[in-house]
N, C-alpha and C positions, 0 to 999 in steps of 0.2 A: 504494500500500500504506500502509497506517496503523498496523498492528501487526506486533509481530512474535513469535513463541513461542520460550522459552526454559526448560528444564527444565519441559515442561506447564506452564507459565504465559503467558499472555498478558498485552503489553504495547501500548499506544500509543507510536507516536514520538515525544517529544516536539517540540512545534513552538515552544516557546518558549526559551529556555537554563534550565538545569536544572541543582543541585547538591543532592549531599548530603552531608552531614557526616558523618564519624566521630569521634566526641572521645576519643580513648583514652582509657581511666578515668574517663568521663564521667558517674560516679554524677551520678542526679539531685539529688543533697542539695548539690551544687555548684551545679544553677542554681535550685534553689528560695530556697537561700540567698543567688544573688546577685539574683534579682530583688526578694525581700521586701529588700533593702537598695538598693533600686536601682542596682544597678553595672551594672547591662546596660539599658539606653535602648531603642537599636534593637530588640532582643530584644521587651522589654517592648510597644515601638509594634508590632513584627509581630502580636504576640499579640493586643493590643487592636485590631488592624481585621482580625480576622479569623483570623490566622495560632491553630493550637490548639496545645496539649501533654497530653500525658497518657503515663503507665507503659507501660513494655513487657518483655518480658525477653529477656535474650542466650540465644548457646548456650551447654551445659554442656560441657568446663569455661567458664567464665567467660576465656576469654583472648582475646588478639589474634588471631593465625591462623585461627583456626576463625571466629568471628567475623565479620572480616572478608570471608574466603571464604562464607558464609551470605548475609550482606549484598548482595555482586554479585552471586550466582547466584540466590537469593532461596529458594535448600531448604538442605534440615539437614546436618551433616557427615557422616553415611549415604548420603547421595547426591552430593557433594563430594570428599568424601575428606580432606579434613583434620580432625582431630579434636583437634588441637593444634600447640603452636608444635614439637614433639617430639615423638618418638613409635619405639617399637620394630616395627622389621619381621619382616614372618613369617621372616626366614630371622636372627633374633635380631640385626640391629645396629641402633645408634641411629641416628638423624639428624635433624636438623632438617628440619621440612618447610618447605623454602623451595623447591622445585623444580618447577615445573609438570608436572614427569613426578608427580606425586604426584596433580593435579588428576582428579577425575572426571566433572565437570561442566562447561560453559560458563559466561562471565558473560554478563549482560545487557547488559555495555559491546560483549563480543566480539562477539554476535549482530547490534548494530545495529552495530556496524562492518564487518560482516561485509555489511552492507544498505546499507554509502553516507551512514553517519548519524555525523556527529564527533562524538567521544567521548574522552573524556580520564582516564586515573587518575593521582593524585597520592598520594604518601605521604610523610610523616615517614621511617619507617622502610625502608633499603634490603630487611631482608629479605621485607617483602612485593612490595616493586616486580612483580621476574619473575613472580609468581603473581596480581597484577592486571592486568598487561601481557598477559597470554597471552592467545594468539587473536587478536593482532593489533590490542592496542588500544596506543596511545600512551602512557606510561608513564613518570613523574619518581621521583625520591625526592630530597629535599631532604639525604639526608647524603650522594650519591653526584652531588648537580648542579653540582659545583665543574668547568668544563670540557667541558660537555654541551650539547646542544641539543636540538633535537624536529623532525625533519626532515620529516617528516608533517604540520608546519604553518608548514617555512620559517622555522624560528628557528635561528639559528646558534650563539649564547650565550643561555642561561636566566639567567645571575646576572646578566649587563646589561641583558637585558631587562626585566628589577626596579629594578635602578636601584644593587644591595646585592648583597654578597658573601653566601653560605648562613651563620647559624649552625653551631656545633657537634651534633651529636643530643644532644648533652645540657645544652644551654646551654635556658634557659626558654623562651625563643622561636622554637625551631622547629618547632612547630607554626603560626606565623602565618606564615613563609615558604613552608610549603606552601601557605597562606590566598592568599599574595600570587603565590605561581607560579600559581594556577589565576586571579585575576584578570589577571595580566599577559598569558598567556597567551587569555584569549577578549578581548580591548581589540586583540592585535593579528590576531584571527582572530576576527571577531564569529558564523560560522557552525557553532561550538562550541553542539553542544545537550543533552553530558549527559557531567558533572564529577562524579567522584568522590574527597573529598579524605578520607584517614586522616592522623589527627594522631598525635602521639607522648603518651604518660603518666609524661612525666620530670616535669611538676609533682606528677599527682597522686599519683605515690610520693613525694614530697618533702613536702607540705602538703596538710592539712586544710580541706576548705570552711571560709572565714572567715580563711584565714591569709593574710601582706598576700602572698605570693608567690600564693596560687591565685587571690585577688583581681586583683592586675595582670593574670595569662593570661585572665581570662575578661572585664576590660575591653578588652582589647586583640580577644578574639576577635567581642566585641560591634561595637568599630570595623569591624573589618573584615566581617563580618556586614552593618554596613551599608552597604558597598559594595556587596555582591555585590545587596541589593537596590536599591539604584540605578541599578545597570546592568538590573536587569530580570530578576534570577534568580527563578524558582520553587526555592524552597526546604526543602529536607529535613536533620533532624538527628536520628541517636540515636550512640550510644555501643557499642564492641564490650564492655564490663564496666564495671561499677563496681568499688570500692575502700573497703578499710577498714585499721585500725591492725590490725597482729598483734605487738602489744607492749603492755608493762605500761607502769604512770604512770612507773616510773623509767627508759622506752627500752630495755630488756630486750627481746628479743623473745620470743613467743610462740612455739614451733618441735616438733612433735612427729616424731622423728624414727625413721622407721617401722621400716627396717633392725636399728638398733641396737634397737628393742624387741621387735620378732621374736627376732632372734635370742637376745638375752638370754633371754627364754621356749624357747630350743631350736627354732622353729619353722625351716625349712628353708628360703633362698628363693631363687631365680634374679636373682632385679632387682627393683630399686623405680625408677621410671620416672617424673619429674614433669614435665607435658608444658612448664610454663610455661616450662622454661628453654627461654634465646636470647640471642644474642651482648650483650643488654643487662644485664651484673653490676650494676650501680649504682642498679637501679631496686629489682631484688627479691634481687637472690642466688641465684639457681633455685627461689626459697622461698616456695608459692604454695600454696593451699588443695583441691588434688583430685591424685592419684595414681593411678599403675595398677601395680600388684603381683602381679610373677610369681613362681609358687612349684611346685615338683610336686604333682599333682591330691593325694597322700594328705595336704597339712599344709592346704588348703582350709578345711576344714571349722572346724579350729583354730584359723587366723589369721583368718577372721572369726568367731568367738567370740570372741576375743582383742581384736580390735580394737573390736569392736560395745559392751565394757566399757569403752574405752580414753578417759578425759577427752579433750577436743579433737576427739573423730572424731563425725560425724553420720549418714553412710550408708556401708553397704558392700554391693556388687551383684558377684555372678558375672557371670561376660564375656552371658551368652544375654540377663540383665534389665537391665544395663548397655544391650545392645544397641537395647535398646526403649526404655527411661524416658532415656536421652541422645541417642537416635538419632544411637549413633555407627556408624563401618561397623568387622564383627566384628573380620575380621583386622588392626586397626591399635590395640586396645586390650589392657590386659592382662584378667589370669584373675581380677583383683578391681578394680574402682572403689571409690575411696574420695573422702569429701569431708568437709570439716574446717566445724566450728564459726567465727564471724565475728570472731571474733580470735585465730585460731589457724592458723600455717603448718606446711606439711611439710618435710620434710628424709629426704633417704634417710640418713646417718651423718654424726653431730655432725662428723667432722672433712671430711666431703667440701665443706661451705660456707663461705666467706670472706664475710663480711659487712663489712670493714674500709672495702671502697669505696662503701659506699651512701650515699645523698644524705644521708640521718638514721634515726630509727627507721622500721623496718621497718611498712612500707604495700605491700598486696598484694591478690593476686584467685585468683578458679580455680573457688571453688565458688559454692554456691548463694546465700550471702548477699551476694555481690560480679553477680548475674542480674539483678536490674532497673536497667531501662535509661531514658532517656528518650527518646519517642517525638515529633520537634517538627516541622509544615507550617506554610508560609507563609500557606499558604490554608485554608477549613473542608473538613474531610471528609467525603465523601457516598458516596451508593451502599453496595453490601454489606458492604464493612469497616469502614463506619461505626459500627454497634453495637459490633462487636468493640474497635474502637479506644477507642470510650468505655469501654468494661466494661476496659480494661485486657489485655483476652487475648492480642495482636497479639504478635510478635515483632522481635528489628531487622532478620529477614530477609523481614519484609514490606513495610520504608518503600519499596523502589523501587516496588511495586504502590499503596501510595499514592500517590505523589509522581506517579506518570505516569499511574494509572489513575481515581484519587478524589476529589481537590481540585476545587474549582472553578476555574472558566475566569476569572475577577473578577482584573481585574491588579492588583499592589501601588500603591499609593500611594507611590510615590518619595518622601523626605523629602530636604532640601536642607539 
């Protein structure tokens, strides 16, 4: 067997070892910036013998969960089921979707594990672990591998296996310890043929491309980059969102908070629901660029009129047009989408956010302007998504069809 089908898509197996990258908040204006100043080498040499880059855009909202799960499975959060890191259920409570009971789809890791094929997911962050793990594939998180191992490939300690103790999630460099758990990991199991690593975006809510902190992370992740092709990886990278400043020149933030302007209008409303929160306060404060707003059907009409005038706001969609132009799935959004201009956050009511513990000023995602992504193979891309990819149209939940189905066969040039 050579392929395998997962959610109507067909895949090859890959016969060679295989990663893909996720760079949380990995606006492209991070590596366009670091290449024109050359801070990334290896990067820059993949791309020159061969390896391409070009635009692409995430799901909406622009977050990590939804994202993420797009990326393995390789369809929309319509058919997934995740449509944020948050989200209210039909029978009205919240929760975080961190639960595979949430999932509607398979990943492409699960399906070839399912076939005999190693396969490995890594994350920065524990709470996608369980929801990339599921189905049976092998599964880290670098804030929960203090005392773990991977008994599916005969490791009994992960952080000796590195050689180093895990970072904190919120210390700058744990995203390269997830870099370096999925090298340590295929050096002691060389029959590893498809790595998928999500990183954390505790720099890029911290600094700005050019700042010496997002600098360091993305030399550091260039090193390690080229390792993986040293060893012989075929290689994939895009990003589940980009990121931008939601603050004025003097740190102030930008914040419109939807609750407290409903109501002040008399508008009537059940809940304001921002899907971006998750147990990381420090990045963003729950304070992210798309919402979902519940109200009873008669004040509808009024709070999108209201809001459709409201400085900050850029789109508003009842739950049916929502359902189509986000392809999200119906019953896990509210009765209005909304999505915010590119230096402007939301808040359900001024006093429900504490901003005291964030990194600095306030840097965030969710909506449209935080969507493109970049789209990066080690090798040229051919065949049918060829066009697409150049023209910019792809999504990131197409790289796995790239990466196994489009590249050419041309091994990398090892650099030493």
């Amino acid at each position: 067997m050579n392929t395998i089908t997962c959610n109507d898509r067909t895949y090859r197996i890959p016969q060679e070892p295989t990663v893909v990258f996720t760079v949380d908040g990995g606006d492209p204006d991070y590596f366009d910036d670091a290449l024109d100043r050359g801070l990334m080498p290896r990067l820059a040499a993949m791309l020159a013998e061969g390896g391409q880059y070009r635009s692409g855009a995430s799901e909406m909202p622009s977050l990590t969960n939804p994202n993420n799960l797009s990326i393995v499975t390789g369809v929309s959060p319509a058919l997934h089921g995740i449509p944020g890191n948050y989200c209210r259920l039909e029978d009205g409570t919240t929760e975080l979707l961190d639960d595979p009971k949430f999932l509607r789809a398979p990943s492409i890791h699960a399906v070839l594990a399912g076939h005999g094929v190693p396969t490995l997911m890594i994350t920065a962050k524990e709470k996608l672990r369980r929801l990339l793990g599921h189905g049976g594939v092998p599964s880290i998180s670098v804030e929960n591998v203090a005392g773990t191992g991977l008994a599916e490939y005969g490791i009994d300690d992960l952080q000796r296996l590195v050689g180093e103790d895990a970072p904190g999630i919120y210390d700058w460099d744990a995203s390269h310890y997830a870099m370096r758990l999925g090298l340590s990991v295929f050096r002691s199991h060389r029959a590893l043929r498809l790595l998928y690593v999500s990183l954390t975006d505790r720099v890029q809510h911290a600094a700005a491309p050019g700042d010496a902190l997002a600098d360091r992370f993305l030399a550091e992740f260039d090193r390690l980059l080229g390792e993986y092709l040293d060893e012989g990886f075929v290689v994939g990278i895009t990003a589940d969102h980009g990121m931008n400043a939601k603050h004025a020149p003097d740190g102030s933030p930008h914040v419109v908070h939807l609750a407290d302007v409903l109501e002040a209008a008399g508008v009537e409303i059940h809940d304001v629901v921002l899907p971006i929160t998750d147990p990381y306060v420090k990045h963003h404060g729950a304070l992210g660029s798309f919402a979902w707003l519940y109200l009873p059907e008669r004040e509808r009409a009024k709070a999108r009129e209201l809001l459709r005038r409201l400085p900050g706001v850029e789109e508003v969609w009842g739950r049916a047009d929502a359902t189509v132009l986000y392809e999200h799935p119906e019953d896990r959004i509210g009765d209005l989408s909304i999505t915010a201009s590119a230096n402007v956050a939301f808040g359900s009511r001024s006093d429900d956010h504490d901003l005291s513990g964030l990194h600095g000023a306030l840097r965030s995602h969710g909506g449209r302007h935080e969507q493109p992504i970049p789209l990066i193979t080690s090798r040229p891309v051919h065949g049918p998504l060829a066009k697409r990819f150049h023209a910019g149209t792809l999504r990131s939940r197409d790289l796995h069809d790239l990466v196994l189905n489009h590249l050419s066969s041309s091994p990398h040039h090892a650099r030493t």
